[in-house]
MIKOLLO-99155 format. One line per 4 residues: number of its first residue (from 0); their letters; for each residue x, z, y of C-alpha. Coordinates in steps of 0.1 Angstrom, whole numbers, padded with zeros to 4 digits. Layout:
REM MIKOLLO-99155
NUM	A	X,Z,Y  ...
//
This chain:
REM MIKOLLO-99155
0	XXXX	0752,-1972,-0837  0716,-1976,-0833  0699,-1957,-0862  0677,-1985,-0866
4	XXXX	0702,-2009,-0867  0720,-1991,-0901  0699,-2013,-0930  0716,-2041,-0922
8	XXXX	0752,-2034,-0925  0743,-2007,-0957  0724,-2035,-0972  0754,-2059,-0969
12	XXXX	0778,-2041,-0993  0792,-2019,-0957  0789,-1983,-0980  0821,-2003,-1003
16	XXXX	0839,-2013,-0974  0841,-1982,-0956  0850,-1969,-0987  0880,-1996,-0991
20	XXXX	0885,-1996,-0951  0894,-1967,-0932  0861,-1962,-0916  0834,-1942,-0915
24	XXXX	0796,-1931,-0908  0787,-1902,-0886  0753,-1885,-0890  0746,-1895,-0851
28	XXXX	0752,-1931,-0869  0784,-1944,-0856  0811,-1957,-0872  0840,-1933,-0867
32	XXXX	0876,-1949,-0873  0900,-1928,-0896  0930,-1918,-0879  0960,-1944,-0888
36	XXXX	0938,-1974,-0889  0955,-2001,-0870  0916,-2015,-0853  0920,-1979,-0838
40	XXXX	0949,-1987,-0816  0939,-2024,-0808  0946,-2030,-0767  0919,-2058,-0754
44	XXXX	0901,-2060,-0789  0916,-2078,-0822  0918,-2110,-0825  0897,-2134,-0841
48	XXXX	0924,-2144,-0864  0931,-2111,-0872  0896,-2106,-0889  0895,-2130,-0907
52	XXXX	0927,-2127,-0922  0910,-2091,-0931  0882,-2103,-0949  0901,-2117,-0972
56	XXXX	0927,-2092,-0982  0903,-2057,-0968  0870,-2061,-0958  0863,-2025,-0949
60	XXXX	0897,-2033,-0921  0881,-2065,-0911  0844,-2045,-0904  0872,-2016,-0886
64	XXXX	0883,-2040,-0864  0848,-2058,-0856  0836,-2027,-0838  0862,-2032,-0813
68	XXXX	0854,-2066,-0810  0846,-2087,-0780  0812,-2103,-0776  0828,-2135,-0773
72	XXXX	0853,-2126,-0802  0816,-2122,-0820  0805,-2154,-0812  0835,-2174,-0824
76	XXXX	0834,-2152,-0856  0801,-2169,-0862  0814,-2205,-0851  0790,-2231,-0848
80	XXXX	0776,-2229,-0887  0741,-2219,-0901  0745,-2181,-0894  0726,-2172,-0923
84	XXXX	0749,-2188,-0948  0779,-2169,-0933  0794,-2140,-0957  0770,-2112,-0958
88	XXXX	0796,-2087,-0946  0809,-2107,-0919  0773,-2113,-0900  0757,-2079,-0904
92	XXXX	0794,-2061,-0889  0790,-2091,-0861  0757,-2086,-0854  0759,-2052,-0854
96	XXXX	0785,-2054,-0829  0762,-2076,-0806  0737,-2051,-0806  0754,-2022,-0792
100	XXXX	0775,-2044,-0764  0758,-2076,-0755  0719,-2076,-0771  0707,-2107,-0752
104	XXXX	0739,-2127,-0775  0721,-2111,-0801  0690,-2126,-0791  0704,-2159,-0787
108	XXXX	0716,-2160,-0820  0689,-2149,-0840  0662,-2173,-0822  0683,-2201,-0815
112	XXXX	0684,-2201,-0856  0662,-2227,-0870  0628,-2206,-0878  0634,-2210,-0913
116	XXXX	0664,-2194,-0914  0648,-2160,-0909  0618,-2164,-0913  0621,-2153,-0954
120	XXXX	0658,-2135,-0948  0651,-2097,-0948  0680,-2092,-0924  0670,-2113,-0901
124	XXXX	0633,-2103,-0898  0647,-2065,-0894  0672,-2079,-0866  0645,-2090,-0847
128	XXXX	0625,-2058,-0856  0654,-2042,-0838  0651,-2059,-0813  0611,-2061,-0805
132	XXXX	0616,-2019,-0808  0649,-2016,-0783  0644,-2048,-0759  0609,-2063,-0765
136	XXXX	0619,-2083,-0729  0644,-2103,-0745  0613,-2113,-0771  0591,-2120,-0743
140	XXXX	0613,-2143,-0725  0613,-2164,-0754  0577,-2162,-0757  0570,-2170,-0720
144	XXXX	0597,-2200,-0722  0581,-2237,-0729  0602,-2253,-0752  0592,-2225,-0777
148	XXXX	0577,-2238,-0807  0544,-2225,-0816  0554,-2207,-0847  0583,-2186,-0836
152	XXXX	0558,-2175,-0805  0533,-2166,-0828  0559,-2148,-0851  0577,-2131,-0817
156	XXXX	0540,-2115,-0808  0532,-2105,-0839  0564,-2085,-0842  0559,-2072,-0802
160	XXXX	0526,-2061,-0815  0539,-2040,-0848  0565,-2024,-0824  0537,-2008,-0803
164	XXXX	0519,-2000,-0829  0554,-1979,-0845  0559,-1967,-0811  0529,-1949,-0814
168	XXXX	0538,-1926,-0845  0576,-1930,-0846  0590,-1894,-0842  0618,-1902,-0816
172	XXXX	0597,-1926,-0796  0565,-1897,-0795  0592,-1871,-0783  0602,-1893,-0757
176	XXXX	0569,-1907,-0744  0561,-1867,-0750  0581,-1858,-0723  0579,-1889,-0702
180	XXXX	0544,-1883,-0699  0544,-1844,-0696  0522,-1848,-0727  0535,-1815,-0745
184	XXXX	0510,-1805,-0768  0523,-1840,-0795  0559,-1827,-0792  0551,-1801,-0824
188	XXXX	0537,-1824,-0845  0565,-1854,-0839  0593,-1825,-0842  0573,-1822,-0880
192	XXXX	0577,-1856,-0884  0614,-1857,-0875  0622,-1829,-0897  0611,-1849,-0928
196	XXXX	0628,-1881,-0920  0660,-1863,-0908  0669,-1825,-0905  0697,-1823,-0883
200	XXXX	0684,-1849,-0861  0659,-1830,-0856  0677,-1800,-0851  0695,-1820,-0822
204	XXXX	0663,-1831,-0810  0649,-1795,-0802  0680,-1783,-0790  0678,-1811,-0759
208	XXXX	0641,-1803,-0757  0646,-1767,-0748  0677,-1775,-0723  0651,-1796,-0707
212	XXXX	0626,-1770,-0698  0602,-1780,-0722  0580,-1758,-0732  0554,-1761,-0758
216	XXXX	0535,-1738,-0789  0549,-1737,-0822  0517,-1749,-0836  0528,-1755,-0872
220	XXXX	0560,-1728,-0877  0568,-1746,-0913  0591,-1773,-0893  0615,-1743,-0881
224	XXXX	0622,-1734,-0914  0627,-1771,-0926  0653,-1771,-0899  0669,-1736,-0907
228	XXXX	0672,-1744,-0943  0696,-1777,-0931  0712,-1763,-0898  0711,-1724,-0900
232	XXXX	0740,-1722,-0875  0728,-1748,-0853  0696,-1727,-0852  0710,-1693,-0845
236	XXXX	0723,-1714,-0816  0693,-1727,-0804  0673,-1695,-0809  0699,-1679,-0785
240	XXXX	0688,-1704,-0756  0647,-1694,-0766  0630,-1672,-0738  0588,-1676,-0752
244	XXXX	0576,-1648,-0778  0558,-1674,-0798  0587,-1694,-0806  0610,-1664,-0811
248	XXXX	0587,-1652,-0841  0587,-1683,-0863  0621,-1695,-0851  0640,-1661,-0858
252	XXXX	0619,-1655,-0894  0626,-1688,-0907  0663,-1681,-0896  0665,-1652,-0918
256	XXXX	0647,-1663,-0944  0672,-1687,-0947  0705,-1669,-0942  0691,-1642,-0967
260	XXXX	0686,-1660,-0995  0721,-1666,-0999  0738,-1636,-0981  0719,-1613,-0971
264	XXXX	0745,-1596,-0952  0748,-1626,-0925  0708,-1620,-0924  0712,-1584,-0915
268	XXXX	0743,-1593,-0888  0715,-1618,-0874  0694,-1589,-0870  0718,-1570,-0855
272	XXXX	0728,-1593,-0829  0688,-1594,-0815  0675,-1573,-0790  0648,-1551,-0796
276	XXXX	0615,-1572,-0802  0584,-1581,-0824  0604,-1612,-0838  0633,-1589,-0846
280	XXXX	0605,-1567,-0866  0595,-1599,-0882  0634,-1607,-0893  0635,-1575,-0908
284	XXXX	0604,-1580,-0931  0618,-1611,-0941  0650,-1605,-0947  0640,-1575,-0970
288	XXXX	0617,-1595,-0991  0648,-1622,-0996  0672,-1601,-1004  0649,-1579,-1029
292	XXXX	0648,-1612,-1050  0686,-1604,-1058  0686,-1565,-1055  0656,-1549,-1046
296	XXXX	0673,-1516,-1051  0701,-1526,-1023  0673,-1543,-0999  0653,-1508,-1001
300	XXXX	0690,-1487,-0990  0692,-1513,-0960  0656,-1508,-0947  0652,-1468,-0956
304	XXXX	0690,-1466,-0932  0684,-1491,-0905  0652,-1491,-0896  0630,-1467,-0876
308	XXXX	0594,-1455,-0890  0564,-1477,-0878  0550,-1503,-0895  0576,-1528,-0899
312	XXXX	0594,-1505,-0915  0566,-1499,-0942  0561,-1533,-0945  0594,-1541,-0951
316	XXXX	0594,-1514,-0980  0564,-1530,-0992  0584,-1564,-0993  0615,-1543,-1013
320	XXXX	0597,-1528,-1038  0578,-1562,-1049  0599,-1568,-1077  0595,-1537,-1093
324	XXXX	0553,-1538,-1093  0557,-1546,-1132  0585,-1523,-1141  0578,-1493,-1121
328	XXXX	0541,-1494,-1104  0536,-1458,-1102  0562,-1454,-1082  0551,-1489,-1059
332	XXXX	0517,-1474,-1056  0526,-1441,-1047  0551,-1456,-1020  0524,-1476,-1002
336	XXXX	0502,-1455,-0990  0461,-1465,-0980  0463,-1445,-0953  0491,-1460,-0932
340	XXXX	0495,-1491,-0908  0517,-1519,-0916  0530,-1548,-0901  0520,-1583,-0907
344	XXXX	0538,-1612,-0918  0544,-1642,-0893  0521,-1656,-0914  0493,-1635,-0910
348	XXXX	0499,-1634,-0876  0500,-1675,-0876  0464,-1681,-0895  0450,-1646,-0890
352	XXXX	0439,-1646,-0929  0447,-1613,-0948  0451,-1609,-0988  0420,-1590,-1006
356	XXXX	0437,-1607,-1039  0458,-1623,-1059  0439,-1655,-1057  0444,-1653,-1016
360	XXXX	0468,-1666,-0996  0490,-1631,-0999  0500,-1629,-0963  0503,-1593,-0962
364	XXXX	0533,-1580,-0979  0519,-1542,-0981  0482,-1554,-0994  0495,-1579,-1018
368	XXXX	0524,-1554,-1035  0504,-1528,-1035  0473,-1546,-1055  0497,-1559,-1081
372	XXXX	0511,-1524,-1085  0475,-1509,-1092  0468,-1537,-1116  0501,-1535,-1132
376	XXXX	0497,-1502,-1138  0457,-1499,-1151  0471,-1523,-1176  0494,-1494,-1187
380	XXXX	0481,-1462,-1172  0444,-1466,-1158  0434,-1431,-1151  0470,-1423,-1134
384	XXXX	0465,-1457,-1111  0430,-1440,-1101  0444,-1407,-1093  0474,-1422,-1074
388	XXXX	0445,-1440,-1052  0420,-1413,-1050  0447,-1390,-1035  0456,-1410,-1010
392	XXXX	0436,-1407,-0979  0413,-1441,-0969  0421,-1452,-0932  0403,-1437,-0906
396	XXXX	0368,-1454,-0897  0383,-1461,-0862  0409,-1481,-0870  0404,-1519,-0866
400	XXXX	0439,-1534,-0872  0430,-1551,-0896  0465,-1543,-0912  0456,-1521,-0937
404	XXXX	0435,-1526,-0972  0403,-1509,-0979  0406,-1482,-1001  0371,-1496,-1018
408	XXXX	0381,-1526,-1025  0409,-1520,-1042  0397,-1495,-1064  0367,-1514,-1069
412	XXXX	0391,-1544,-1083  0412,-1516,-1103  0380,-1503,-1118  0362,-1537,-1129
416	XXXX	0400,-1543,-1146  0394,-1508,-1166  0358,-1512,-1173  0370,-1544,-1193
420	XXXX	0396,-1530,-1217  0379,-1493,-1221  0346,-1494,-1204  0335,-1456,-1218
424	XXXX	0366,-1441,-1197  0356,-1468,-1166  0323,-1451,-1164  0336,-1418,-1167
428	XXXX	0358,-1415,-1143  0334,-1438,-1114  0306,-1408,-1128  0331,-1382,-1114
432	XXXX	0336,-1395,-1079  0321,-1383,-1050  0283,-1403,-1046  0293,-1417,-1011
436	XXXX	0324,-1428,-1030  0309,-1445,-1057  0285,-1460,-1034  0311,-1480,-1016
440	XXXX	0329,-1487,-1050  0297,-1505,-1066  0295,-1524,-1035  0327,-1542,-1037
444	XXXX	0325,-1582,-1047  0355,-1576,-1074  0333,-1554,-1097  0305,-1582,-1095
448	XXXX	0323,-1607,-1107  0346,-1586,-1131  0327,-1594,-1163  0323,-1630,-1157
452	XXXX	0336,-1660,-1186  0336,-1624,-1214  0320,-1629,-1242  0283,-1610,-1247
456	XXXX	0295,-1581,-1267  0322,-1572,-1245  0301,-1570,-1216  0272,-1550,-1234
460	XXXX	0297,-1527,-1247  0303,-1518,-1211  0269,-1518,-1201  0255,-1496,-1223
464	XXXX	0282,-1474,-1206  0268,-1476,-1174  0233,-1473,-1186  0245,-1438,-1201
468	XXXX	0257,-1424,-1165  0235,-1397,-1148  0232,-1416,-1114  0209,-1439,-1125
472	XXXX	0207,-1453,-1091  0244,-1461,-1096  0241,-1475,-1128  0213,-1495,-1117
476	XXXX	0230,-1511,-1090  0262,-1522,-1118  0237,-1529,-1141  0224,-1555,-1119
480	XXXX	0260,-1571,-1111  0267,-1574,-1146  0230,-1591,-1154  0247,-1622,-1143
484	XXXX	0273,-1625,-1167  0252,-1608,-1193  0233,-1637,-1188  0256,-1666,-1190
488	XXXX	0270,-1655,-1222  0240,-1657,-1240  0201,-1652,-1225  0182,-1644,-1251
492	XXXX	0208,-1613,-1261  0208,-1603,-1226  0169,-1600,-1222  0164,-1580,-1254
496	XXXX	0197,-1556,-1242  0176,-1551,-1210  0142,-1546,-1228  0160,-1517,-1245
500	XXXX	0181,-1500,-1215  0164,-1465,-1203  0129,-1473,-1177  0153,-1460,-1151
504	XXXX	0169,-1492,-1151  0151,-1515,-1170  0128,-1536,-1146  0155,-1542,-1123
508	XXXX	0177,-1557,-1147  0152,-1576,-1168  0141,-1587,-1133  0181,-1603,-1127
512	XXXX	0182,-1616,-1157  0149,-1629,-1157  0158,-1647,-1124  0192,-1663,-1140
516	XXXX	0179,-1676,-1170  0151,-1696,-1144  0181,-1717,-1134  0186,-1730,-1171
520	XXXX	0150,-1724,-1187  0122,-1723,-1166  0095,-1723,-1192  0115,-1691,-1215
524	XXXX	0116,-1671,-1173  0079,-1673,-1173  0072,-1662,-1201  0088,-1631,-1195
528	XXXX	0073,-1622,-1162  0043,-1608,-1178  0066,-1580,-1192  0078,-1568,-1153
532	XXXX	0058,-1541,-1137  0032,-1562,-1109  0054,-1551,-1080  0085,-1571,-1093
536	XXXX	0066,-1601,-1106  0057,-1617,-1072  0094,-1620,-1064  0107,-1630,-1099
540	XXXX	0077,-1656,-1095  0096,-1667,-1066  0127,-1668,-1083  0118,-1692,-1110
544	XXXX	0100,-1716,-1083  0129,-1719,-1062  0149,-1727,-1096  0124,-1755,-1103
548	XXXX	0121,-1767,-1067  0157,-1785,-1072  0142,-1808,-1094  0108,-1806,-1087
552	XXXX	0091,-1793,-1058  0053,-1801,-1068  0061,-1786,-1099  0074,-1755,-1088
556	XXXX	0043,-1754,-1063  0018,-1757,-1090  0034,-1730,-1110  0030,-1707,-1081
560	XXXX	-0005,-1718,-1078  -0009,-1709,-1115  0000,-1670,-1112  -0025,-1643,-1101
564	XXXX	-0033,-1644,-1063  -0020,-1604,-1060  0015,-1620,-1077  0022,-1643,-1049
568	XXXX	0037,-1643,-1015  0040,-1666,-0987  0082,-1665,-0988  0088,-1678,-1024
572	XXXX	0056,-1710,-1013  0076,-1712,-0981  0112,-1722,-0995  0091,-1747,-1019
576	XXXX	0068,-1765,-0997  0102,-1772,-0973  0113,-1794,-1002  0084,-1809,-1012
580	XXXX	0074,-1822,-0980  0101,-1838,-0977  0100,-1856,-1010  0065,-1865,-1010
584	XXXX	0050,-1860,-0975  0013,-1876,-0984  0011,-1851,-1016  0020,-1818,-0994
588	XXXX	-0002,-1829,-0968  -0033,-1837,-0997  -0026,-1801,-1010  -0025,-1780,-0977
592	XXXX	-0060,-1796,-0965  -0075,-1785,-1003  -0063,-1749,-0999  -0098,-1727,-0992
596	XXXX	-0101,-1718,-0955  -0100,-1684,-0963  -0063,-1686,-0981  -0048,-1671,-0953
600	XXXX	-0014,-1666,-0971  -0007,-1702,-0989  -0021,-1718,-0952  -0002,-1699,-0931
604	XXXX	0030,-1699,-0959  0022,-1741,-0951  0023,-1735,-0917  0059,-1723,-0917
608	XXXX	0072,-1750,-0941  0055,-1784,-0933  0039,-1781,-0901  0069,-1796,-0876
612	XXXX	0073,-1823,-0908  0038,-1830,-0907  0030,-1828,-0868  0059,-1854,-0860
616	XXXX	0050,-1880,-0884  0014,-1881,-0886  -0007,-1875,-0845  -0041,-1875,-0862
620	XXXX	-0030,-1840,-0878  -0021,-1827,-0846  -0055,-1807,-0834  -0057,-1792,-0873
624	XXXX	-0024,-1776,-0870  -0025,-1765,-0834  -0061,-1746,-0844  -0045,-1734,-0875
628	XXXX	-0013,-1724,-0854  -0034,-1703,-0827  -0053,-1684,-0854  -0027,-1669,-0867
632	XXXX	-0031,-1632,-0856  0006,-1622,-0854  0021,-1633,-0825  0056,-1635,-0837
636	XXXX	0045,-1658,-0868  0024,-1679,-0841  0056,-1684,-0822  0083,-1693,-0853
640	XXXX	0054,-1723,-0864  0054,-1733,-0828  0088,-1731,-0819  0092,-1757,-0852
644	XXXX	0064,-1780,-0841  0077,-1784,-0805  0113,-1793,-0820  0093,-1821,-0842
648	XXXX	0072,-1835,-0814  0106,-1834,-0789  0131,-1856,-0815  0099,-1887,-0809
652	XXXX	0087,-1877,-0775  0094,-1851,-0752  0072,-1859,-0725  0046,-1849,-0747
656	XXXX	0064,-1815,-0764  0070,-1809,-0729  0033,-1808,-0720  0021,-1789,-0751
660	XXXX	0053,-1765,-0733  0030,-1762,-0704  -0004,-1758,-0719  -0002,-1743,-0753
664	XXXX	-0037,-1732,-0757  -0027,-1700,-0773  -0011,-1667,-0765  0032,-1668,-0773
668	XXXX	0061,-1650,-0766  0081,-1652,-0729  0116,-1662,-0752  0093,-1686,-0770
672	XXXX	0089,-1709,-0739  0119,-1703,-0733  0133,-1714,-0760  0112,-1744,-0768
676	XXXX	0122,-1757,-0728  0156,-1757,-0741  0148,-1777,-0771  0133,-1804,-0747
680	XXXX	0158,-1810,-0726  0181,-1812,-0755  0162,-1836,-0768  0158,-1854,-0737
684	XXXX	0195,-1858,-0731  0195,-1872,-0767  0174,-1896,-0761  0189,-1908,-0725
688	X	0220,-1917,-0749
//
């Protein structure tokens, strides 16, 4: 039977005959006759009698002995009555019958039926679906024929048209235009597809695919393990006939992920049965991490006995010790060692992402485990989580596998957890490392964001910690990563904490703090600049401007123009002026020609920012900027300002960037030219479109 042909005999009550008959529905979708059932041994067909006498006393015998029936038994079965108003039962086994031995009776019947008849009957209107899907011809006859009345034609196309439309994302008819058309790289993607709507189908599906020759990349590996999870056995078989690498890996590891879960034992007799190979590796990580769910203590036996040293074999000891990162970390953490290689997962090797957390996508068995370990066990034991780590050696610098975890990060992530529930010991032990040590500690992301969402005296309890080390330049540095969440938790506390801290690190964290509470409180930041040192208020002057610049530009302009001239620099006018031009083009404009001719810093910070805006929209400006552009004295700045004017001129005409190209007037860089060429034709190729 035609799958898409099964609605209509389910819908008609057939479930409750089959179950009354002796008949029966295969997965493939045809009726299968029970042994014993007289229909089965009918010579010639049954008679029409026959049925009908059936669907009286057993209708699921009567449907039995329809799908032996005759087309022309079919036909008299219907008689010469309204179809429609025949017993449900009886018409969808008929037509059923029709459509897999005589479709163009089927035709006839349904469109020689008054258009009423089916026009608002669900069965029918999914009869002729059927057939605008399997023999759109027999719809276009009708369509092409003359006596046709207008309605039914229109209905007829509109139904041709849905069924090309279906073609186009039904998962059997991509696979089959797939490898009709040699078009390969939709076969992945339709196989997905299938394996939703139906598993084993599916499972048959890429079986015939791969006795075909076809070929194609596993793009999404999810869909094998869909298909394992339903067909494991039918898998194993398929996997047997697989000769490419990348459809070994995610075939065989969604195999065993599969057969593990429920014995592992059939997981590890897959493994035995594979030759040597990366996917076996892969098996072997999986089917360890499976079977440690149920006995991690078992799983470990199996991979310590069977499997050689390397990195799989790590990995896999990584997955079998998982469970026990809350029970037993110590012994976790001393079993995963920084220093070794592992083997990725099949996912890793899938999306190239790693793990640096427990908020990533934990694609690395080793890197993941052994995190939660450390955490697990600074929860319990900090200082013997650090010493397990500090003894064990980093990676070498050389090594770019990218399969191992930096020995910096994690215990940078291990001591941000400390510093929160005993700060004072944190501090002490990240005083007693090595300075090249502690360096690369401070600079890891975790301990930056360690301290965010505490409250204020939680995080000042720990500062005042770190203000108390004797590398000041250390405690500078994680003084300034906590200013931040210092901050956040409540300003005001968090500037008169800094006014107080030693002068070694004062300014540089009144400076941070200063800078953070400009993107709340402008007016409270500037009054606090005064108490900085003057070679830290130029750039905190910047930093409260650019906080002000995302609501107002001319505003955070003006303040800049309000500080002392020795407290400014070109960068924090530069970021400004971008915004304000363009907001308010005119008012930028009115205040660059105002500046002093002798303002060398605003002008040429104006330069950098507005001159391409400014060039492009308004010619009259253009001999200003170009005199302003050649007196700049450096010839680097000279190029950046023209390099951005010839990009403005080029988007509205670059015949005329293209001339300025070729007589500049002024002294620029080789690459300049260069560069600005390119932007030209660029454009020009733009503009041609």
């Amino acid at each position: 039977m035609n799958r898409w042909t099964r609605h209509g005999i389910l819908a008609a009550g057939l479930v409750g005959a089959f179950a009354l008959g002796r008949a029966s529905l295969s997965p493939a979708g045809q009726v299968n006759l029970k042994q014993g059932s007289p229909a089965a041994g009918v010579q010639g067909g049954p008679s029409v009698a026959s049925i009908q006498a059936a669907l009286a006393s057993d209708p699921g015998e009567a449907v039995a002995r329809i799908q032996s029936a005759s087309a022309e038994d079919c036909l008299a079965l219907i008689g010469t009555g309204p179809l429609w108003e025949l017993p449900p039962l009886l018409r969808e086994s008929v037509l059923l019958r029709l459509s897999e031995i005589d479709p163009e009776a089927l035709a006839r019947v349904l469109l020689d039926s008054p258009l009423s008849s089916f026009t608002f009957d669900r069965s029918g209107y999914e009869w002729l679906v059927w057939l605008a899907r399997s023999r759109p011809d027999l719809l276009r006859a009708r369509i092409e024929d003359p006596s046709t009345e207008t309605k039914q034609r229109e209905l007829l196309e509109g139904m041709l048209r849905q069924a090309e439309l279906v073609k186009k994302t039904d998962p059997l008819e991509v696979l089959d235009t797939a490898l009709t058309r040699g078009d390969l790289n939709s076969i992945p993607q339709a196989l997905e597809e299938l394996a939703k709507l139906d598993p084993k189908l599916a499972v048959r599906q890429l079986s015939k695919l791969l006795e075909s020759g076809a070929w194609f990349r596993a793009y999404n590996p999810s869909v094998f393990t869909t298909l394992a999870a339903e067909d494991p056995e039918g898998m194993k078989a398929i996997f047997a006939m697989v000769k490419s690498p990348e459809l070994q890996m995610p075939m065989a590891t969604a195999i065993a992920r599969s057969i593990a879960k429920d014995d592992p034992s059939q997981a590890v007799a897959f493994y035995n049965s594979m030759p040597t190979s990366r996917a076996r590796s892969f098996v072997a990580v999986e089917i360890a991490a499976m079977w440690a769910k149920k006995d991690p203590e078992a799983a470990l036996a199996w991979v310590e006995s069977a499997l050689s040293d390397g990195p799989a074999k790590r990995s896999a000891i990584a997955c079998a010790l998982a469970p026990l990162v809350d029970t037993d970390p110590a012994r976790v953490l001393a079993a995963i060692s920084l220093g070794e290689r592992y083997g990725n997962t099949l996912a890793q090797m899938i999306t190239g992402q790693g793990s640096m957390g427990l908020n990533g996508p934990g694609v690395i068995p080793a890197n993941t485990v052994r995190e939660r370990a450390a955490l697990a066990l600074v929860a319990k034991d900090p200082l013997q989580a650090m010493t397990i780590l500090g003894e064990q050696e980093a990676v070498p610098k050389d090594d770019r596998s990218g399969s191992h975890f930096n020995k910096a990060s994690l215990l940078g992530l291990a001591a941000a957890t400390w510093m929160k529930s005993d700060p004072g010991a944190a501090v002490a032990w990240l005083s007693g490392l090595e300075k090249t040590e502690r360096g690369n500690v401070l600079n890891q992301t975790e301990l930056a964001s360690a301290f965010n969402g505490l409250p204020f005296g939680e995080i000042s309890k720990a500062a005042s910690a770190v203000a108390s080390m004797e590398d000041k330049q250390s405690a500078d540095r994680l003084l300034s990563l906590m200013a931040q969440a210092m901050t956040e938790a409540d300003p005001a506390a968090a500037l008169q904490f800094a006014k107080q801290l030693p002068d070694e690190v004062r300014n540089s964290s009144l400076q941070r703090i200063i800078g953070e509470i400009a993107k709340a409180d402008p007016e409270m930041a500037m009054q606090e600049v005064a108490g900085l040192p003057p070679k830290l208020r130029a750039r905190t002057h910047g930093t409260i401007a650019q906080a002000m610049t995302a609501n107002n530009p001319a505003e955070a302009v003006r303040y800049l123009d309000s500080v002392p001239a020795e407290e400014r620099d070109d960068f924090s006018y530069q970021s400004c002026l971008a915004s304000w031009v363009s907001q308010n083009r005119e008012q930028a404009k009115e205040w660059w020609s105002n500046l002093p001719e002798d303002d060398s810093m605003r002008r040429k910070a104006a330069l950098n920012a507005m001159a391409g805006e400014i060039y492009g929209a308004d010619p009259s400006s253009r001999p200003g900027i170009m005199k302003e552009v050649g007196g700049l004295s450096d010839i680097n700045e000279r190029s950046r300002v023209f390099s951005s004017l010839i990009f403005a001129i080029a988007r509205q005409d670059p015949e005329e960037a293209q001339a300025l190209i070729d007589d500049p007037g002024m002294v620029l860089s080789e690459s300049t030219i260069r560069n600005a060429k390119q932007q030209v034709e660029f454009m020009r190729g733009a503009h041609s479109r």
